[in-house]
N, C-alpha and C positions, 0 to 999 in steps of 0.2 A: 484496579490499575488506573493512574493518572493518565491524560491526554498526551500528555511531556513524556512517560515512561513507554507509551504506545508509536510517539512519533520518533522516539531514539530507535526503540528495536524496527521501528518502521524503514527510519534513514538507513540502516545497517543491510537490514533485507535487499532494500531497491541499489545502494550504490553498484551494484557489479553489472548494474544492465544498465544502465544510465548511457544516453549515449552526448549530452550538451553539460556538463560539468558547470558553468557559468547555470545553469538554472536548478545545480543540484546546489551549487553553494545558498542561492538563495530558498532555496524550500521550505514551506510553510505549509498551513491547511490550504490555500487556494492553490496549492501546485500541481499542477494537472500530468498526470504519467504520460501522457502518450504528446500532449502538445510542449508542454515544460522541459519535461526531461525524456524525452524522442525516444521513449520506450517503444518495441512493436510489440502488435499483439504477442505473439510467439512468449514473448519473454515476460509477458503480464501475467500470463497462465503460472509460468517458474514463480513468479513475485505471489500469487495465491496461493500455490501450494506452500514457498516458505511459511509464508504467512499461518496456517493452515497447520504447522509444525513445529513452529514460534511459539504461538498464544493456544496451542491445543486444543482447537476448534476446529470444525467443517464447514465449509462455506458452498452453498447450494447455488447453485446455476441464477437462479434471479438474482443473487445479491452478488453473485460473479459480476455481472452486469452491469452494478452500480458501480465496483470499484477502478473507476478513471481518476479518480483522485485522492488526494492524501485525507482530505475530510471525510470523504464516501467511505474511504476505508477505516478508519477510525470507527466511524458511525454502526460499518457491518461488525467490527471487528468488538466496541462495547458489544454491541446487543445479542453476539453468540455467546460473549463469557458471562453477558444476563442470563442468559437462559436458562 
């Protein structure tokens, strides 16, 4: 799966928690969940489980951890469907 295929099902996942719209319209890999698009924890847990049910993978407590961002998660999210 492409970068572009991963950051489409990605935009689709996070729009419903999103809570600054002006920083969802500009989203990219440096877009950061929680400072970008004013996600709270609470609702980044929701966006890993989507995720997690998306691309049919598990995502373990350490790499929980890295995904604050749209690149982090791409990153976690290639190296699980490596696996």
């Amino acid at each position: 799966m492409t970068k572009e295929e991963i950051i489409s099902k990605l935009t689709v996942i996070v729009k419903p928690y999103i809570q600054n719209e002006e920083g969802f319209k500009n989203l990219s890999e440096e877009t950061d969940f929680i400072n970008d698009l004013e996600i709270n924890s609470a609702n980044l847990v929701d966006i890993i489980l989507d995720v997690e049910d998306e691309f049919n993978i598990e995502i373990d407590n350490d790499s929980m951890e890295k995904m604050l961002s749209v690149k982090a998660t791409i990153a976690v999210i290639q190296s699980k469907m490596d696996a």
